[in-house]
C-alpha positions as CSV (number, residue, x, y, z in Angstrom):
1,X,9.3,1.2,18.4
2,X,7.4,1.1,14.8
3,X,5.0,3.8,14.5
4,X,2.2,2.8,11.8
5,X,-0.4,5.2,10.0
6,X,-2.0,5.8,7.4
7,X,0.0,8.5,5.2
8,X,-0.5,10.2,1.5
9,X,0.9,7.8,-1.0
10,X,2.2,11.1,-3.3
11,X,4.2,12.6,-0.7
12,X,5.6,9.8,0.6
13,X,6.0,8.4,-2.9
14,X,10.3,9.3,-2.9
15,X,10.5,7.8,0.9
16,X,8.8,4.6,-0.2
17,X,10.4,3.9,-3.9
18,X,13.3,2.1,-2.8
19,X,11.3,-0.2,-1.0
20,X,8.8,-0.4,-3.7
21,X,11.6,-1.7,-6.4
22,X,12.4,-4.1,-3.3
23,X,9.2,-5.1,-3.2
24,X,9.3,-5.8,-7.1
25,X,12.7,-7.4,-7.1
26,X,11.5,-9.7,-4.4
27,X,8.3,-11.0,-6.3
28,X,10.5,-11.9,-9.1
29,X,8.1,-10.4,-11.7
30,X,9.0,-11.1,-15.5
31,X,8.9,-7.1,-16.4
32,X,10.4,-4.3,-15.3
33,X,8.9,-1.8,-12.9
34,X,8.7,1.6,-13.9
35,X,8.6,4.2,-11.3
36,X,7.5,7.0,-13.5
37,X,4.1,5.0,-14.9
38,X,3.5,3.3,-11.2
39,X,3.8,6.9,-9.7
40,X,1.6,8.8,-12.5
41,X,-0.8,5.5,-12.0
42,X,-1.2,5.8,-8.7
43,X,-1.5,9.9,-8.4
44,X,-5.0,8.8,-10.6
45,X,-5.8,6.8,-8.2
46,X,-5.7,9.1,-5.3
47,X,-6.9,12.2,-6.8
48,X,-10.3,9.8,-7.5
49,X,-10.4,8.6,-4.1
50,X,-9.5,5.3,-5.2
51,X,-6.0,4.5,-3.1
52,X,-4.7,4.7,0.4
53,X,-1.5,4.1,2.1
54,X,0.0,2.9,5.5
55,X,3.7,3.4,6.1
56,X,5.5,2.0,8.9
57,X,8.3,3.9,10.3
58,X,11.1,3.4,12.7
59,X,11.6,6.7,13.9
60,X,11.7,8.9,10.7
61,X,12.7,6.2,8.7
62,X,10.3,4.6,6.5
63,X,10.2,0.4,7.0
64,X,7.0,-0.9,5.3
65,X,4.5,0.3,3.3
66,X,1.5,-0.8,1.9
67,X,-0.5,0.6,-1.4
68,X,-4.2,-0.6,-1.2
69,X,-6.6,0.7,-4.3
70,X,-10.4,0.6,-3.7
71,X,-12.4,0.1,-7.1
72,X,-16.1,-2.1,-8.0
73,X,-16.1,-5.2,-8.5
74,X,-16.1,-5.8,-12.3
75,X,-19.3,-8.1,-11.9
76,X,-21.4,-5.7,-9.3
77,X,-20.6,-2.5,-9.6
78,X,-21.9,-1.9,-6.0
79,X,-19.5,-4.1,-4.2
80,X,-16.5,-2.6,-3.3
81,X,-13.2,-4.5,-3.2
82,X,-9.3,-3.4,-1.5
83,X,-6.7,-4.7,-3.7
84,X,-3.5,-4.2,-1.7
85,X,-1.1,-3.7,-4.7
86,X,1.8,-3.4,-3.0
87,X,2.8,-4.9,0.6
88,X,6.4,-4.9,2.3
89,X,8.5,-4.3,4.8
90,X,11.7,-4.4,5.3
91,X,13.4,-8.1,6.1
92,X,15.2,-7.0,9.3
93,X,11.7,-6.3,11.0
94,X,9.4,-9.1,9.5
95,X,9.6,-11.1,12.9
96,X,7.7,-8.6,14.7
97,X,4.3,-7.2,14.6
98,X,5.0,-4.6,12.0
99,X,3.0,-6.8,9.2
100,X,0.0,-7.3,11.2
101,X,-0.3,-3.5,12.8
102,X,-0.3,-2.6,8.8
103,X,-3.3,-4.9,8.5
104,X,-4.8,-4.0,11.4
105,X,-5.0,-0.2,9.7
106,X,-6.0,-1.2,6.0
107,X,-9.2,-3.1,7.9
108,X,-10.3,-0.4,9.5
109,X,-10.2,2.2,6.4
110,X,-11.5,-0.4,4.1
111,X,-14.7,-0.3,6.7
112,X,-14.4,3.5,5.9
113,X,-14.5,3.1,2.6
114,X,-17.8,0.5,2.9
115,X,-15.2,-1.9,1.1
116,X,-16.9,-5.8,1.1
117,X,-14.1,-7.5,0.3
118,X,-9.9,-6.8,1.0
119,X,-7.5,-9.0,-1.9
């Protein structure tokens, strides 16, 4: 059974790092990911209201995650867009429902947050 909530990004920040380089390695980006600037980055973020987090967990361990920041839109200041910077979970559990309970959750806060738009 996955249980999936909405959790502080900090504090889980040392649970979800290994699957965050995963999540990097897997996207095949052409620089390197560093933990120390992501992390600093995203405590910003949160301490501005500006980033929530849903892990996924399969009894205490942590599966999936997903990072979504809340910021204007560039062009209209009063339109309010989710940009899920990070999504993943692990690949032993990406034939169930764990992707789409994870979605499920970032809709319903982004309606919390009055968010218009989810990227």
């Amino acid at each position: 059974m996955i249980k999936v909530k909405r959790v502080n990004p900090i504090e889980e920040w040392d649970d979800a790092i290994s699957l965050i380089k995963a999540n990097w390695s897997e996207s095949n980006q052409p620089i390197e990911f560093n933990a120390d600037d992501a992390r600093r980055f995203y405590e910003y973020l949160y301490e501005n209201s500006a980033l929530f987090a849903i892990g996924a967990y399969q009894l205490d361990e942590l599966v999936g995650y997903c990072l979504v920041s809340v910021v204007p839109h560039p062009f209209n200041q009063s339109v309010k867009m989710c940009n899920i910077d990070g999504f993943f979970v692990i690949p032993r559990l990406r034939r169930g429902r764990t992707a789409s309970k994870m979605m499920d959750i970032v809709r319903e806060i982004a309606k919390e947050y009055n968010a218009n738009f989810i990227h």
